[in-house]
N, C-alpha and C positions, 0 to 999 in steps of 0.2 A: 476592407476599405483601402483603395488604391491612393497613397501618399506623394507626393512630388519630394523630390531630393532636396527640393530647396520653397523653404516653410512660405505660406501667402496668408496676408493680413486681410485686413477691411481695406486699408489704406492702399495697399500694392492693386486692389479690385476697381478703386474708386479709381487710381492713376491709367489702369486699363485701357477701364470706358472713357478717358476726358483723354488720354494722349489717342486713340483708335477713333476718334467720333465721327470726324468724314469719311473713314474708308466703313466705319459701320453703315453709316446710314447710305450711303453708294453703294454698300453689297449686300446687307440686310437688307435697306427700308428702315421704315420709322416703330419697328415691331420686336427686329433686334430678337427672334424663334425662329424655329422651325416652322415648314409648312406641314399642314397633313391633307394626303390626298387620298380619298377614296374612290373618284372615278378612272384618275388618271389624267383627265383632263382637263383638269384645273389650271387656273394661270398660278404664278409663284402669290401672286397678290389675294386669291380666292384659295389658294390651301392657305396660310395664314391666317388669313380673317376663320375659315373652317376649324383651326385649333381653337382659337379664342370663343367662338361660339360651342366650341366640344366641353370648352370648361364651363361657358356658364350652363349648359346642357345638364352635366355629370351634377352642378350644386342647384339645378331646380330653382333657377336667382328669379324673384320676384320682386316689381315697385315696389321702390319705398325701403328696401333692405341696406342694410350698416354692413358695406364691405371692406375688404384687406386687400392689395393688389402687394407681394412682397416682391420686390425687386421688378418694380415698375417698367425700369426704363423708359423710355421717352413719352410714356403714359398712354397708349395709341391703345393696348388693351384695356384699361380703365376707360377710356373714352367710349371705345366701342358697345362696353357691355353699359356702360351707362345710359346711353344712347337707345339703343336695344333692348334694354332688359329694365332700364328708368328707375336702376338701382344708386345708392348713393356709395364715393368709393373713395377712401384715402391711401394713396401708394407709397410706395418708402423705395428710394435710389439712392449709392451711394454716389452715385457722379453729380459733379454741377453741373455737366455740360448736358446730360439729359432733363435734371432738372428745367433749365435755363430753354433748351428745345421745348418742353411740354408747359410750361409759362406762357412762351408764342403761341400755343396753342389750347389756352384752356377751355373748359368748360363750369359752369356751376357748381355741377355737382361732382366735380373730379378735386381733389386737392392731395397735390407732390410734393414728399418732403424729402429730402436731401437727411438722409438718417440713417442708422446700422438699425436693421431691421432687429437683433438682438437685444437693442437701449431701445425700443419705438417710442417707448413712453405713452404709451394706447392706456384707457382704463379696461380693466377686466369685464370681461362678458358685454363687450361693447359694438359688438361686430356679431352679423349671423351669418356671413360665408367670410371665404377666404381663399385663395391661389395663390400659387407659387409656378411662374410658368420660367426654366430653366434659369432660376434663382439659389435653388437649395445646395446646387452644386459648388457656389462661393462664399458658404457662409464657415467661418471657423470653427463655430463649435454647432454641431447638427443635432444632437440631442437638445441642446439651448432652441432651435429653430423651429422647433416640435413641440417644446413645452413653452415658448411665447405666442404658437400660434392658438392650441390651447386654453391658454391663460384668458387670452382678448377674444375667441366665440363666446356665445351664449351658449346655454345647453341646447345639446341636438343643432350644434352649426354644423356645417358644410366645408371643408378643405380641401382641395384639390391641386393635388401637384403634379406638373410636368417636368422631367426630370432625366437627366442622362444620368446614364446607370453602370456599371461595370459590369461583364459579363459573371458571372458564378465561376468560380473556381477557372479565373481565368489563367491559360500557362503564364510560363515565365518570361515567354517573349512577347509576348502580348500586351503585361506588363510592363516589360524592359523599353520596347520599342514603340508602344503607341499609347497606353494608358497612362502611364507615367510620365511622357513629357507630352501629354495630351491638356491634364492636369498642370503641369508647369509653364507649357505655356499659354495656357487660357488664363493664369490667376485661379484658379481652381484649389484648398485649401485641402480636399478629397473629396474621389466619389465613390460613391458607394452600390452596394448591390440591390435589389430586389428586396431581400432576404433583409439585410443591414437597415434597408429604410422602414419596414415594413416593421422592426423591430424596435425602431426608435420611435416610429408611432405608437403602436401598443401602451410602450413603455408610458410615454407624455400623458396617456390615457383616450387614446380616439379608437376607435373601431375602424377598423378596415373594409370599408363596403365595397371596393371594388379595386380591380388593377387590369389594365392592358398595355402588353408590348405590340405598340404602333411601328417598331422599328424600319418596318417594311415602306411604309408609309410615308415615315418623313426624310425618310437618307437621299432622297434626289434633292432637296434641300443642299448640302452642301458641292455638288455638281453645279450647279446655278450660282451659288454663291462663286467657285472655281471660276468660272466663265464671265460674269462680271467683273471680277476681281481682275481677270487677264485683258480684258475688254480697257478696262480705268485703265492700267499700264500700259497698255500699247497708246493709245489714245492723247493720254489727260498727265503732261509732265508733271500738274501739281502732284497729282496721287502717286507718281513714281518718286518724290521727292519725298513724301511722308512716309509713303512703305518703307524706303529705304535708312532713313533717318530713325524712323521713330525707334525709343526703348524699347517696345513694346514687339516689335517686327515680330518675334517668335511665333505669334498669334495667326500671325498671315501665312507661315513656312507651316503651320500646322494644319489648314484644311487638307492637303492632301493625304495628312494621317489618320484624320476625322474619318475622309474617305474609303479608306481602307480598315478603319475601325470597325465603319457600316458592313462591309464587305463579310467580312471576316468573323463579325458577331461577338467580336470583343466590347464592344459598348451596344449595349442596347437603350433605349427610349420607351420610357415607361411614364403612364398614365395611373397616378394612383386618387384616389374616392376612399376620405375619411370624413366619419364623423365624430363629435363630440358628444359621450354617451350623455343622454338627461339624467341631471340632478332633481 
């Protein structure tokens, strides 16, 4: 498990997302993922929507179904699959500010709480899917994040997480230089390998039905983000006034290590399909 030199809360997560919130949504979008492309010639807005539909794909979501969105964000993937798949979904964000974004924008059957997905406060076997789409990587404690998701399926639910990954037995500069302060400065608490998460599933009691490294797939994701992001600064003085200002800037000096993370196959992007054995 790759550690940052300097420890990240819930609290330090939630300051992230609410001091970052317009340069997110100017160079994410309202989705705050990755895109996945499998023809190539997707727009940035049709590989995203493509993930989101890969998940409710991978958990088989059917009308009428009790779901988890963990680390929602601005709720745009709750909406989607509600919309689409006419399931019912409760998301959990630690930010207000996306909170507050997915309020302007609700639906019936979507509801956002502003929550450490760890306290949800959910009753048990209350939910029969569940996602985690590039959430698991800011939660403190990851075996807690395994046995609360767990906890609230029913038997034989569905979990599906997207997840940046640390490469296996990655060198020492790999670590030193891009994992490491990859992790520090995203707010990232650690991330883990393959091996590691796949191990704390087990543990929590899910079955492992399935895993894919999409890595190939989504790393032009943060080249577009690069380009926007250079785009807002030349352009738009607010956005050079927040990058510059904000506590948080670290976050922005990092995509070009993200970039070469992809490169280099010191972070990989994995796709993991568990289920909750029947009782």
């Amino acid at each position: 498990m790759i550690v940052p030199d300097i420890s990240q809360d819930a609290v330090a997560v939630a300051d992230h997302y609410d001091d970052l919130d317009p340069i997110y949504r100017s160079v994410w979008g309202d989705h705050v993922h990755h895109g996945l492309w499998t023809t190539g010639r997707e727009t940035p807005s049709e590989a995203v929507e493509a993930l989101v539909d890969t998940v409710g794909d991978r958990l088989g979501l059917m009308p009428g179904q009790e779901c988890v969105d963990i680390g929602c964000g601005y709720g745009s993937t709750a909406r989607r699959l509600a919309v689409k798949r006419g399931v019912r979904v409760t998301g959990f964000t630690l930010s207000a500010e996306q909170a507050h974004y997915a309020a302007a924008h609700s639906l019936p059957d979507v509801d956002i709480q502003v929550r450490d997905w760890l306290t949800n406060g959910l009753p048990g076997a209350s939910a029969e899917a569940a996602w985690a789409i590039e959430s698991s990587e800011h939660m403190v404690d990851k075996p807690k994040f395994f046995a609360e998701a767990h906890r609230v399926l029913v038997p034989g639910g569905g979990f599906v997480i997207c997840a940046w990954l640390a490469e296996t037995d990655a060198s020492r500069w790999k670590v030193r230089y891009l994992l490491e302060p990859i992790c520090r400065e995203g707010r990232l608490p650690s991330m883990g390998t393959r091996e590691e998460y796949e191990e704390m599933a087990t543990a929590a009691g899910f079955t492992v039905t399935g895993y894919e490294d999409v890595s190939t797939r989504v790393a032009r994701t943060w080249m577009i983000c690069a380009g926007r992001l250079l785009k807002a600064l030349l352009v738009d003085p607010g956005t050079r006034r927040l990058a510059l200002g904000t506590r948080n800037r670290g976050a922005i000096l990092s995509i070009p290590r993200l970039i070469l993370a992809y490169r280099t196959d010191a972070m990989r992007y994995g796709i993991f399909t568990l289920s909750k054995t029947g009782e």
